[in-house]
DSSP file (Angstrom, degrees, kcal/mol; ACC not computed):
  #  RESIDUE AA STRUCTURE BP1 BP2  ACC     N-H-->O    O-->H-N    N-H-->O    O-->H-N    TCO  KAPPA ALPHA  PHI   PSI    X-CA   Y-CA   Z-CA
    1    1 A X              0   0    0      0, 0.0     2,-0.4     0, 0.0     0, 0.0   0.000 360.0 360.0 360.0 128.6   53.4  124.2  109.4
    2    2 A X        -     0   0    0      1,-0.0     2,-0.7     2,-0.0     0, 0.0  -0.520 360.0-144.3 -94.1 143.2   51.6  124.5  112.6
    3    3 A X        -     0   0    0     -2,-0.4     2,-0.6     2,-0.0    -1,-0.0  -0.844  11.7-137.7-109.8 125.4   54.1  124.2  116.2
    4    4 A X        -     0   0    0     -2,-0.7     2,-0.5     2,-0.0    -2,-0.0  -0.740  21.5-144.5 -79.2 124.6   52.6  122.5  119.0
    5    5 A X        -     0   0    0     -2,-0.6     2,-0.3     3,-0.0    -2,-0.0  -0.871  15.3-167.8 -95.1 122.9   53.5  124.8  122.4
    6    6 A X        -     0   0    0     -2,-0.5    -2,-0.0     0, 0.0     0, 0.0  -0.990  21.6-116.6 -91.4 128.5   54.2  123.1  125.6
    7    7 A X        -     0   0    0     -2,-0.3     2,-0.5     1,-0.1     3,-0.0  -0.220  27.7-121.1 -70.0 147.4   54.4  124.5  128.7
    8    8 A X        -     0   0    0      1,-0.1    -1,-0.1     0, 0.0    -3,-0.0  -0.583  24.0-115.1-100.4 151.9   57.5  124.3  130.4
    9    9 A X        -     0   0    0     -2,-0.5     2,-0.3     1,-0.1    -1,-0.1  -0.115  30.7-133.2 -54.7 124.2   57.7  122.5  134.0
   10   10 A X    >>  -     0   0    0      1,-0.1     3,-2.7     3,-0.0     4,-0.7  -0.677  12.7-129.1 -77.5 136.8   58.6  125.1  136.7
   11   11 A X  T 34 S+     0   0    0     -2,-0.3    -1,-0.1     1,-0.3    -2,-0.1   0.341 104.5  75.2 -88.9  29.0   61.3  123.7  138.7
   12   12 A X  T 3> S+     0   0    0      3,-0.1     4,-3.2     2,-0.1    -1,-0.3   0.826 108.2  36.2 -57.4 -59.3   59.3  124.5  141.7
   13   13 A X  H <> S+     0   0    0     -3,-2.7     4,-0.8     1,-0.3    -2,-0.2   0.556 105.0  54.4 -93.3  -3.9   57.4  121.5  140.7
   14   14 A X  H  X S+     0   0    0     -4,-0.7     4,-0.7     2,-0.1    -1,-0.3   0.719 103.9  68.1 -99.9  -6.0   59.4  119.1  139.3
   15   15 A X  H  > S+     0   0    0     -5,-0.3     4,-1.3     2,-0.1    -2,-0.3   0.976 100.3  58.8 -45.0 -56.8   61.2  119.9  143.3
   16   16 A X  H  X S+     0   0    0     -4,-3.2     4,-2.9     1,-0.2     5,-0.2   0.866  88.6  62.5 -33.0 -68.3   57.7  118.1  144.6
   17   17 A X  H  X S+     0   0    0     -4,-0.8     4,-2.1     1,-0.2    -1,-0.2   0.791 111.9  38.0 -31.8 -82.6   58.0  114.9  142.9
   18   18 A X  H  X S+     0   0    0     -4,-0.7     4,-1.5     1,-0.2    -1,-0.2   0.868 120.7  48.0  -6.1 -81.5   61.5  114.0  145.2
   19   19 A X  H  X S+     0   0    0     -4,-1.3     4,-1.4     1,-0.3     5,-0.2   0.878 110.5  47.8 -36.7 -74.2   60.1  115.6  148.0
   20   20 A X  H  X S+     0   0    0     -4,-2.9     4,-1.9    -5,-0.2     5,-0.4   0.820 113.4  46.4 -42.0 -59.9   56.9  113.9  147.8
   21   21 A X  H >X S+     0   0    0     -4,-2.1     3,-1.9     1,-0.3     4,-1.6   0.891 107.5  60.7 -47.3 -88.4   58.4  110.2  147.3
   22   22 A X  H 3X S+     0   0    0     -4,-1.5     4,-2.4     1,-0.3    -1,-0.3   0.698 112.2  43.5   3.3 -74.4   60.9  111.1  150.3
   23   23 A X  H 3X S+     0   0    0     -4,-1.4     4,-1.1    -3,-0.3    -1,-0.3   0.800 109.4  45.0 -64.4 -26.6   57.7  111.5  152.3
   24   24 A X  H <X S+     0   0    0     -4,-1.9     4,-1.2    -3,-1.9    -1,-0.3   0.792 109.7  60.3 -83.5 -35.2   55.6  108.9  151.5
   25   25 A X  H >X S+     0   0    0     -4,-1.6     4,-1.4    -5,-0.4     3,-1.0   0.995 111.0  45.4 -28.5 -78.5   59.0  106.5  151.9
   26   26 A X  H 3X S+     0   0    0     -4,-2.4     4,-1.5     1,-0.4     5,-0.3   0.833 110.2  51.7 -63.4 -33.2   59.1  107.9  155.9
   27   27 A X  H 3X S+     0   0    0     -4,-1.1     4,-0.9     1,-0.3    -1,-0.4   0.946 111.2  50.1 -92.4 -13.7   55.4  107.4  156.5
   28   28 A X  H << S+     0   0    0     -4,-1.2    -2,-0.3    -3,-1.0    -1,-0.3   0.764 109.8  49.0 -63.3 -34.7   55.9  103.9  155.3
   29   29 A X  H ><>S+     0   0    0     -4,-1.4     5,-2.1     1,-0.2     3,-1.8   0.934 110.5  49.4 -62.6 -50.1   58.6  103.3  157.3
   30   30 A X  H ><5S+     0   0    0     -4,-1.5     3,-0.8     1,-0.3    -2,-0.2   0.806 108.7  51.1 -53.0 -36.2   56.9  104.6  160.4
   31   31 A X  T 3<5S+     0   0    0     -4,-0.9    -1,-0.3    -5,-0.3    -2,-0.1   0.257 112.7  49.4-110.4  15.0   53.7  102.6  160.0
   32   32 A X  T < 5S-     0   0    0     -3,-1.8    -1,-0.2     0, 0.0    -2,-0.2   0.299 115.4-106.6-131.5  21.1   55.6   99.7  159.6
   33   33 A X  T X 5 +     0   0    0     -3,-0.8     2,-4.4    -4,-0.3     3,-0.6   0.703  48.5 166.8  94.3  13.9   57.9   99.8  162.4
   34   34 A X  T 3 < +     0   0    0     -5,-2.1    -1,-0.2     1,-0.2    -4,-0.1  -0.103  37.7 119.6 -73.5  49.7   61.2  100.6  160.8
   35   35 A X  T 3  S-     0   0    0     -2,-4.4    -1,-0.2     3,-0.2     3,-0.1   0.678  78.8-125.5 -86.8 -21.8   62.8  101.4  164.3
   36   36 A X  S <  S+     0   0    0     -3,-0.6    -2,-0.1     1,-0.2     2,-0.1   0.551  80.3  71.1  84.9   8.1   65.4   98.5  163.5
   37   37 A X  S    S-     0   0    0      1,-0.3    -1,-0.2    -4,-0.3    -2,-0.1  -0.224  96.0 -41.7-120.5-140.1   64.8   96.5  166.6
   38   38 A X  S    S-     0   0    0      5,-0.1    -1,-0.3     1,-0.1    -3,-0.2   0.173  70.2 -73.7 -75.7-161.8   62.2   94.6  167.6
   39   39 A X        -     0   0    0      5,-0.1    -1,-0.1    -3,-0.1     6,-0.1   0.012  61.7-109.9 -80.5  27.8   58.4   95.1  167.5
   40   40 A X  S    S+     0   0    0      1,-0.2     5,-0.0     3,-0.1    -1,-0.0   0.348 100.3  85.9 107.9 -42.5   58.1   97.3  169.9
   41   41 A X  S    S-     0   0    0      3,-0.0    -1,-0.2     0, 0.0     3,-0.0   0.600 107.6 -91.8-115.9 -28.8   56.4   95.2  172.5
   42   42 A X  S    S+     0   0    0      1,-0.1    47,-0.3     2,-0.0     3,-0.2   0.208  83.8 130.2 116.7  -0.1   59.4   93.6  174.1
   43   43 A X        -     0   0    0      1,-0.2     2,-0.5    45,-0.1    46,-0.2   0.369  68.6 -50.7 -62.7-147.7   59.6   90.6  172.0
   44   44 A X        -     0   0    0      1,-0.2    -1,-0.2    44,-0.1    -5,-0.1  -0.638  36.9-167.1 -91.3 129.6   62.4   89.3  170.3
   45   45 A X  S    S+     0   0    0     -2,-0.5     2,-0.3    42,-0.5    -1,-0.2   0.974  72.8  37.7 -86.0 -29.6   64.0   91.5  168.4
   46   46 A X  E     -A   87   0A   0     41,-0.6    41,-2.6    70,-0.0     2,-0.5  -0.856  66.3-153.5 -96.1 144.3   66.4   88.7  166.3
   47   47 A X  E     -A   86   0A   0     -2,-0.3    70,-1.1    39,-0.3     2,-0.6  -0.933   2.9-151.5-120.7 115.4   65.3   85.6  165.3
   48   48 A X  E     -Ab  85 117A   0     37,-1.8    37,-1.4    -2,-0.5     2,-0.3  -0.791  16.5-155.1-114.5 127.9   67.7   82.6  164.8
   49   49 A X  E     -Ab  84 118A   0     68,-2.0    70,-3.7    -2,-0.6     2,-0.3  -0.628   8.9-158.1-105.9 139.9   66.3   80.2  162.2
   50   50 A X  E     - b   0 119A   0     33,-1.9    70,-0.2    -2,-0.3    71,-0.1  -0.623  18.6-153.5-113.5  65.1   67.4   76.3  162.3
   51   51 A X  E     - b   0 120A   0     68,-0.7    70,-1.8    -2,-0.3     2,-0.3  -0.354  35.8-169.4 -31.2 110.9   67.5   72.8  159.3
   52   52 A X        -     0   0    0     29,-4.0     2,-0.4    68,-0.2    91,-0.2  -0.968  11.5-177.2-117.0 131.9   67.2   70.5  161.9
   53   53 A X        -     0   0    0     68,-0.5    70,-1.5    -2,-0.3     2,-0.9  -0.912  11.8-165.3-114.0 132.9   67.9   66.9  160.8
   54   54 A X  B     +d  123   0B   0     25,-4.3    25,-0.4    -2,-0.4    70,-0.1  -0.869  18.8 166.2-120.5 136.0   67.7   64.1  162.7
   55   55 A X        +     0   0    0     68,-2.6     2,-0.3    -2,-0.9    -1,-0.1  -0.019  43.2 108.7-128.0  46.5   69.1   61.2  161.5
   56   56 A X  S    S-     0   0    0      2,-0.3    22,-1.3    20,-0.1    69,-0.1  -0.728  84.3-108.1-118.6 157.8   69.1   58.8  165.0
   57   57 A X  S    S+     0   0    0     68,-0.4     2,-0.4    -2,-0.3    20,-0.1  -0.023  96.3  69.5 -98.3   1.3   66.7   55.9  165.1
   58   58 A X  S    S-     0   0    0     18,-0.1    -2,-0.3     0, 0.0    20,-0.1  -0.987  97.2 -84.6-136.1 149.5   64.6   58.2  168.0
   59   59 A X        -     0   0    0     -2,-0.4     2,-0.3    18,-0.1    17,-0.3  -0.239  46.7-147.9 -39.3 134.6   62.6   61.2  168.5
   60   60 A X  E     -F   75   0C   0     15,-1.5    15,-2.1    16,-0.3     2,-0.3  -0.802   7.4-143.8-100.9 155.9   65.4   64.3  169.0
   61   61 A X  E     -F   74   0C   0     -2,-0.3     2,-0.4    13,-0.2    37,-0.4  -0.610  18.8-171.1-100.2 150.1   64.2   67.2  171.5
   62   62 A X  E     +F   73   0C   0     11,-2.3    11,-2.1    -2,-0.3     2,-0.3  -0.991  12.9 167.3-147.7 148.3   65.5   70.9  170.2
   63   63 A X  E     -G   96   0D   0     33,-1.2    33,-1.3    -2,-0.4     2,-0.8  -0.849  35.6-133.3-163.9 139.3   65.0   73.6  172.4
   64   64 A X  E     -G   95   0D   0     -2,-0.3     6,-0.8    31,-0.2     2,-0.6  -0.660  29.5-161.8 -95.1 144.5   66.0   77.3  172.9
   65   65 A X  E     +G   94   0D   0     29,-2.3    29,-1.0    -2,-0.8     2,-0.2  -0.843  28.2 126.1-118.9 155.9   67.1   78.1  176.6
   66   66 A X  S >  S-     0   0    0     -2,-0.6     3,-0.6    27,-0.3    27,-0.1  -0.885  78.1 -42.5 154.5 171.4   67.4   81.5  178.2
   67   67 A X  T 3  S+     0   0    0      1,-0.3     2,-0.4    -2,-0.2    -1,-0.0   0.728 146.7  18.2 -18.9 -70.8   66.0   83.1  181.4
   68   68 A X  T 3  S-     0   0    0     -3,-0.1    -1,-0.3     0, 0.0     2,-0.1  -0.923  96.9-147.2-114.4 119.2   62.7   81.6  180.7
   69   69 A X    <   -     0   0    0     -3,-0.6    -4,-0.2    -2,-0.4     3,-0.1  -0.403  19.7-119.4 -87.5 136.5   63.6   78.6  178.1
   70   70 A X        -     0   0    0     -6,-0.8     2,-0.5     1,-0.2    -1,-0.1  -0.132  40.0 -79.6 -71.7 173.0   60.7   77.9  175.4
   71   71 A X        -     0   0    0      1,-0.2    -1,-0.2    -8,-0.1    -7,-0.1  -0.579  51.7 -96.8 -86.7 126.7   59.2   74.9  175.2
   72   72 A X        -     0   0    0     -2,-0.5     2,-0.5    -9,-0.1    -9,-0.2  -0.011  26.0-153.5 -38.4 134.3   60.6   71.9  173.4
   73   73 A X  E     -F   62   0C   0    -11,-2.1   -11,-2.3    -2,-0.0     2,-0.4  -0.802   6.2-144.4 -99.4 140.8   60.1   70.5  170.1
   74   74 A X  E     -F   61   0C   0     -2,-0.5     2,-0.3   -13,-0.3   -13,-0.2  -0.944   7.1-167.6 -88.6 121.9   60.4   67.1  168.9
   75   75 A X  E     -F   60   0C   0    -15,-2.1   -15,-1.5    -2,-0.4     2,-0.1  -0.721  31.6-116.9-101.8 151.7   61.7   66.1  165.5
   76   76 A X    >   -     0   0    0     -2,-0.3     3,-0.6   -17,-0.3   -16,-0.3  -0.271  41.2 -79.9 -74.7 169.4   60.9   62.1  164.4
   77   77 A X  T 3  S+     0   0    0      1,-0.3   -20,-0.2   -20,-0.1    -1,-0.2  -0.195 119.9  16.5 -60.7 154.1   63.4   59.6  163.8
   78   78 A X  T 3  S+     0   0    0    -22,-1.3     2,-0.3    70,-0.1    -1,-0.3   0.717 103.8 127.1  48.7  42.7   64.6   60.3  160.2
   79   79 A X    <   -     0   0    0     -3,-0.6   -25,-4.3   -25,-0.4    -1,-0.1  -0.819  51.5-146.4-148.4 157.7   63.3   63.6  159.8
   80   80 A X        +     0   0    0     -2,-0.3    -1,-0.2   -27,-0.3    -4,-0.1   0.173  21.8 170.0-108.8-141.4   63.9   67.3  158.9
   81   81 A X        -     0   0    0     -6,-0.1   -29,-4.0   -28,-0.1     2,-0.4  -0.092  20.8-147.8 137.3 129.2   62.2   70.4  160.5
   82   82 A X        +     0   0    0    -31,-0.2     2,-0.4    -2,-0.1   -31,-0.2  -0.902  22.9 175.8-104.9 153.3   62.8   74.2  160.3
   83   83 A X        -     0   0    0     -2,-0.4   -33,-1.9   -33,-0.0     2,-0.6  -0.929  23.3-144.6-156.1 159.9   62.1   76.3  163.3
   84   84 A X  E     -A   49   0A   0     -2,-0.4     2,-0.6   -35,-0.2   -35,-0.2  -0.806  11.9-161.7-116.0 115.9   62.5   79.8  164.1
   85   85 A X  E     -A   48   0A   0    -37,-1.4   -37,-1.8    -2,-0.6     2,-0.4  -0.903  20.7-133.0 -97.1 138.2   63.5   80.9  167.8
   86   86 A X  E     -A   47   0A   0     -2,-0.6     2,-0.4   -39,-0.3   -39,-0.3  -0.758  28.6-129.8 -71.8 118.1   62.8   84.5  168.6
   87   87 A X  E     -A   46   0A   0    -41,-2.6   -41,-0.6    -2,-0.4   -42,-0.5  -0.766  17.2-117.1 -99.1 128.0   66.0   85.3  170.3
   88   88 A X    >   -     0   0    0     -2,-0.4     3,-0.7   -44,-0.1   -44,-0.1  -0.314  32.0-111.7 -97.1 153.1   65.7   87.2  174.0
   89   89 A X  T 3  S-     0   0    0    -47,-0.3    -1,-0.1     1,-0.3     3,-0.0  -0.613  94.8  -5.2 -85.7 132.9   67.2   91.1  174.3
   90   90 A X  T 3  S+     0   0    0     -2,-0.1     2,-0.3     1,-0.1    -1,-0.3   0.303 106.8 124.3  55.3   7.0   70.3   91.4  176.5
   91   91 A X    <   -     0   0    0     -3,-0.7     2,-0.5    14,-0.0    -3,-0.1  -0.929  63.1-133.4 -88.2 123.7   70.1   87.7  177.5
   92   92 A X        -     0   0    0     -2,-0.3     2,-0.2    12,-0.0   -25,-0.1  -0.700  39.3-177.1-103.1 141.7   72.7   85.2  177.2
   93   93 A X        -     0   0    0     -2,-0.5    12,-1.1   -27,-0.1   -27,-0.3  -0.281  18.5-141.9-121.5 179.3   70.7   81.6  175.5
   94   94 A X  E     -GH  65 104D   0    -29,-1.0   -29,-2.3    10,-0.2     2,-0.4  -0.925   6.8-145.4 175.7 109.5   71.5   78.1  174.6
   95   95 A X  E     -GH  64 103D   0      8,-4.5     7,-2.0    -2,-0.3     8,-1.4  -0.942  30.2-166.1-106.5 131.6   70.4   76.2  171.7
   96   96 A X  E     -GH  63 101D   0    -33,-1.3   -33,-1.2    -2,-0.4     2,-0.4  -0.896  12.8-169.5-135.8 126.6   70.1   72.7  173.0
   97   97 A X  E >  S- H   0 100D   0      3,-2.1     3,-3.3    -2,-0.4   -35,-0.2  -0.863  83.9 -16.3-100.2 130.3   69.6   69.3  171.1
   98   98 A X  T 3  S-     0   0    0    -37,-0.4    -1,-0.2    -2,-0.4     3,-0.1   0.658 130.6 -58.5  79.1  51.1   68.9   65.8  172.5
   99   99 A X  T 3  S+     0   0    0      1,-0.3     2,-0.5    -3,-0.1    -1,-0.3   0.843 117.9 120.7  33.5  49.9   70.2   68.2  176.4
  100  100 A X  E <   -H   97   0D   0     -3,-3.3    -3,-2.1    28,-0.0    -1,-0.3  -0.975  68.6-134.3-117.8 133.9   73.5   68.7  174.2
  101  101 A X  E     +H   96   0D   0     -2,-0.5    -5,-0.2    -5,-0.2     3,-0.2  -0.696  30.5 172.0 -85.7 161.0   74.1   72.6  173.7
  102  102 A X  E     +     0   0D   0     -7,-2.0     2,-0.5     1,-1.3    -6,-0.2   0.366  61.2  27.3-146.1 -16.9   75.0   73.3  170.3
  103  103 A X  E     -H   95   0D   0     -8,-1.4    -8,-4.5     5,-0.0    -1,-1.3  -0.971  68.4-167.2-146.5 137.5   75.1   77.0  169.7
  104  104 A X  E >   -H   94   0D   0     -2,-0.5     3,-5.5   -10,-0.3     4,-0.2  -0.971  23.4-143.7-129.6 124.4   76.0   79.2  172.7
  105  105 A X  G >  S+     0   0    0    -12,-1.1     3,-1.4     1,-0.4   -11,-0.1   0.712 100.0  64.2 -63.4 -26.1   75.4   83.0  172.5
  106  106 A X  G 3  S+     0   0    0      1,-0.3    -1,-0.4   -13,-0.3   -12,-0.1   0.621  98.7  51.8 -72.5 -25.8   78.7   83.3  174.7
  107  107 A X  G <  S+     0   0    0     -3,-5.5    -1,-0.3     2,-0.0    -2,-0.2   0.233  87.1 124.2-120.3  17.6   80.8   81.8  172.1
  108  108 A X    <   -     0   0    0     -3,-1.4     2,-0.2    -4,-0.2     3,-0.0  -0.148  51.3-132.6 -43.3 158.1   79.5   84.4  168.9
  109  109 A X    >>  -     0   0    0      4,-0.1     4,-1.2     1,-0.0     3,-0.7  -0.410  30.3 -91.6-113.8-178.6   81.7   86.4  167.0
  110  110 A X  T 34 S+     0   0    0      1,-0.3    -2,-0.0    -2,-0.2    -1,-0.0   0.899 126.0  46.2 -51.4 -60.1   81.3   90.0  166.1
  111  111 A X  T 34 S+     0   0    0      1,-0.1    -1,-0.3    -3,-0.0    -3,-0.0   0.638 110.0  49.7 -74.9  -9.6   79.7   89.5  163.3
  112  112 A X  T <4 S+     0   0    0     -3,-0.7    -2,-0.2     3,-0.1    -1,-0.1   0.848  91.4 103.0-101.8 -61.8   76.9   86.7  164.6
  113  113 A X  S  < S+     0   0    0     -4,-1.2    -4,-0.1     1,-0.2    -3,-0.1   0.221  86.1   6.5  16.0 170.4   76.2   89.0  167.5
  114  114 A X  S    S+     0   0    0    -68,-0.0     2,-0.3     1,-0.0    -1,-0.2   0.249 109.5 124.4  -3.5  70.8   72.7   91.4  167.4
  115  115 A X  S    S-     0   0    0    -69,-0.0     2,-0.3    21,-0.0    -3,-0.1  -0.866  79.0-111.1-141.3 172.2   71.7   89.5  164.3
  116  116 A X        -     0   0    0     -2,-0.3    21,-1.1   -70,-0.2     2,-0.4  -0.844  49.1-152.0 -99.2 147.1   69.1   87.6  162.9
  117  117 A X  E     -bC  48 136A   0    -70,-1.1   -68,-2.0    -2,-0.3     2,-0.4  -0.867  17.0-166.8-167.5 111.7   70.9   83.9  162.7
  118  118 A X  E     -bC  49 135A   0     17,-3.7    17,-2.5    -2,-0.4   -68,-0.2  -0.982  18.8-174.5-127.9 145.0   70.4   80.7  160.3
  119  119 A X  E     -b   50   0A   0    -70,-3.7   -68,-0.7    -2,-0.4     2,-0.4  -0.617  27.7-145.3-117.3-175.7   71.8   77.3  161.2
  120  120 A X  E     +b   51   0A   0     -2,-0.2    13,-2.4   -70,-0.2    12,-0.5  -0.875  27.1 177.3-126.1 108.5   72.4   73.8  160.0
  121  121 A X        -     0   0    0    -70,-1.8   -68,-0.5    -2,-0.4     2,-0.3  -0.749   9.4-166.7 -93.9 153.6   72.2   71.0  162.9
  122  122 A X  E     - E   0 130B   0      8,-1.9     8,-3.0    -2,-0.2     2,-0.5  -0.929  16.2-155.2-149.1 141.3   72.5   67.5  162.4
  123  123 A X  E     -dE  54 129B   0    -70,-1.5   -68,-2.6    -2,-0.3     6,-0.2  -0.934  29.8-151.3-115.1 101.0   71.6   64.9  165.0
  124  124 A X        -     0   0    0      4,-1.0     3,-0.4    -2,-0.5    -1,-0.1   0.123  22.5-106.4 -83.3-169.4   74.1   61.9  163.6
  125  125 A X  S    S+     0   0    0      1,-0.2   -68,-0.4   -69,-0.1    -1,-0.1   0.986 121.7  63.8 -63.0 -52.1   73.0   58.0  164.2
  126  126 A X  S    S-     0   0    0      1,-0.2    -1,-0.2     2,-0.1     3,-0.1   0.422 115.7-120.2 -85.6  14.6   75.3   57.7  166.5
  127  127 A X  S    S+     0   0    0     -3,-0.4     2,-0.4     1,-0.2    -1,-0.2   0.502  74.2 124.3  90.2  10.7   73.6   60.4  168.8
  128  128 A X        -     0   0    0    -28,-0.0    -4,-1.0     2,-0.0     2,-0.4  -0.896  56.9-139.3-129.1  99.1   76.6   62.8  168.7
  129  129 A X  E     -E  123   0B   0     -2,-0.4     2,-0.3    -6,-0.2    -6,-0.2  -0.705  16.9-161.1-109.4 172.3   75.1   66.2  167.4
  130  130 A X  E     -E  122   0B   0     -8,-3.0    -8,-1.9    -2,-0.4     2,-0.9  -0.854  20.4-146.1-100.6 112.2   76.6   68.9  164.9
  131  131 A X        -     0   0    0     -2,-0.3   -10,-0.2     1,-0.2     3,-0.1  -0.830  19.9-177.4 -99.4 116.6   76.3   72.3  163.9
  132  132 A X        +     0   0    0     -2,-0.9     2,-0.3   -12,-0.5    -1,-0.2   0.894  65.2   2.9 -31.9 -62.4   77.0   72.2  160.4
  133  133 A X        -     0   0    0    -13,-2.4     2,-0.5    -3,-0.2    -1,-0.2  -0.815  50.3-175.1-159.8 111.9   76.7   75.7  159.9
  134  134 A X        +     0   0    0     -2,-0.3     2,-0.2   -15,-0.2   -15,-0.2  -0.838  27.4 149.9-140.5  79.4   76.0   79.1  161.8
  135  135 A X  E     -C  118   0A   0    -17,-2.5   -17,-3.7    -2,-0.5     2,-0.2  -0.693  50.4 -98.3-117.1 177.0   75.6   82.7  159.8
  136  136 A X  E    S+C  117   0A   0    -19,-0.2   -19,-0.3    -2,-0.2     2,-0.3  -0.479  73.0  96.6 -80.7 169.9   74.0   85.9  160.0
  137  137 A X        -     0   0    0    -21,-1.1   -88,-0.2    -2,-0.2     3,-0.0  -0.747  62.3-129.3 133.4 173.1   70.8   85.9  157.8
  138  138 A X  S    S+     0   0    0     -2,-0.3     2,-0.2   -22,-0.1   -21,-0.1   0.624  78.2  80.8-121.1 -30.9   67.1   85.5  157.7
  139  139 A X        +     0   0    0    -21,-0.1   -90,-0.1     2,-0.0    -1,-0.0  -0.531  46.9 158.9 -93.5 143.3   66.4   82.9  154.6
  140  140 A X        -     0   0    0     -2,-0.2   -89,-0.1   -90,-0.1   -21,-0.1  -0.014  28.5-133.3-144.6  66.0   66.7   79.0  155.1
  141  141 A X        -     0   0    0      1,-0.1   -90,-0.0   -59,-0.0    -2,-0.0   0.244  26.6-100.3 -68.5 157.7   65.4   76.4  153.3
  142  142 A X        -     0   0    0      1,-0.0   -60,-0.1   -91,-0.0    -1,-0.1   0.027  44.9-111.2 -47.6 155.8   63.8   73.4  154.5
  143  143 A X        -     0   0    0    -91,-0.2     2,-0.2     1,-0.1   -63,-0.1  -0.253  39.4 -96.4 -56.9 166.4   66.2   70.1  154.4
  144  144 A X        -     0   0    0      1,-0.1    -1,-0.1     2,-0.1     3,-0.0  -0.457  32.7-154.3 -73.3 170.6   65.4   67.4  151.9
  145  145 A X  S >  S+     0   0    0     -2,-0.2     3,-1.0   -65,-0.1     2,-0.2   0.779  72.4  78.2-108.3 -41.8   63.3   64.7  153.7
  146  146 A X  T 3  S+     0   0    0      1,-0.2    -2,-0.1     2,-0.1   -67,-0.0  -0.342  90.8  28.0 -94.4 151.7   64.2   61.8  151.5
  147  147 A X  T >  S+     0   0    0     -2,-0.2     3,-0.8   -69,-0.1    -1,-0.2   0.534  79.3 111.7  94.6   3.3   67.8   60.2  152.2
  148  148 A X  T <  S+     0   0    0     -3,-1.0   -70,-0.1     1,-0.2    -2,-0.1   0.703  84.0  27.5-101.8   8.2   68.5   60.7  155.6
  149  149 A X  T 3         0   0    0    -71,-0.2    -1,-0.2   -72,-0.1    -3,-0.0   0.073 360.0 360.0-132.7  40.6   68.5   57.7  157.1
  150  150 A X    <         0   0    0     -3,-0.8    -2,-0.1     0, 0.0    -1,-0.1   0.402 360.0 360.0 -52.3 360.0   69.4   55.7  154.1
C-alpha cells in the first residue's frame, strides 16, 4: 500500500490569508469613501427619502427648505411620487407641502437625528397634509398608484 505525503501548511502562511483579506477589506473601504459622512465634497451627507401621495383634486408642491431651499416639485392630482432630499450639514431644514411644514429638523428625536430618513406624507382631499410616518433608514418603496383617489 502506497501513502500519499502532504506537506504540511506552515502557520506563517495560513497567518497571510487573514491578514491579506484584512487588507484588501481597508483598501476597499478607502477607495470607496468609507469615511461615514458624506462624499467628501461638501454635499449632503444624509439623505431623507419621501412616498408622497397626493390625493387633493390639484397639483401639490413638495419642497425641502434650508439656507438655500431646493427647488420645488410638483406631484399631480391623484398621484404618488418618491423623492430623495439630500439633507444640508449643521443646518436646521423644513420639509414643506402645499407651504404647510411637515417634518421640521427642530422637532427630531435622538434617534432621527444625523441619519438617513424615510417618510410617508399624505396630502388628504381636504388639503390638510399628514406625515404618516418618519424613521431612520435608507429603503422606501414607491406608493401604489391605483386607489387613491377612489
Amino acid at each position: 500500500m502506497s501513502m500519499t505525503v502532504s506537506p504540511i501548511p506552515s502557520r506563517s502562511r495560513s497567518r497571510m490569508v487573514p491578514l491579506a483579506l484584512v487588507v484588501a477589506c481597508a483598501l476597499l473601504l478607502a477607495a470607496c469613501g468609507g469615511g461615514g459622512g458624506g462624499n467628501g465634497n461638501g454635499a449632503a451627507a444624509f439623505t431623507l427619502r419621501v412616498a408622497f401621495i397626493n390625493e387633493t383634486d390639484a397639483d401639490a408642491t413638495i419642497q425641502l427648505i434650508a439656507l438655500e431651499p431646493g427647488e420645488p416639485s410638483t406631484v399631480p392630482s391623484c398621484m404618488a411620487e418618491v423623492f430623495a432630499f439630500g439633507l444640508p450639514e449643521g443646518e436646521d431644514w423644513t420639509l414643506v407641502v402645499n407651504e404647510q411644514t411637515v417634518i421640521d429638523s427642530l422637532e427630531l428625536t435622538d434617534v432621527q437625528i444625523d441619519r438617513n430618513l424615510i417618510a410617508e406624507v399624505l396630502a388628504r382631499e381636504d388639503g390638510t397634509v399628514e406625515q404618516l410616518s418618519l424613521a431612520p433608514g435608507r429603503l422606501i418603496g414607491a406608493p401604489a398608484q391605483s386607489g387613491i383617489c377612489n
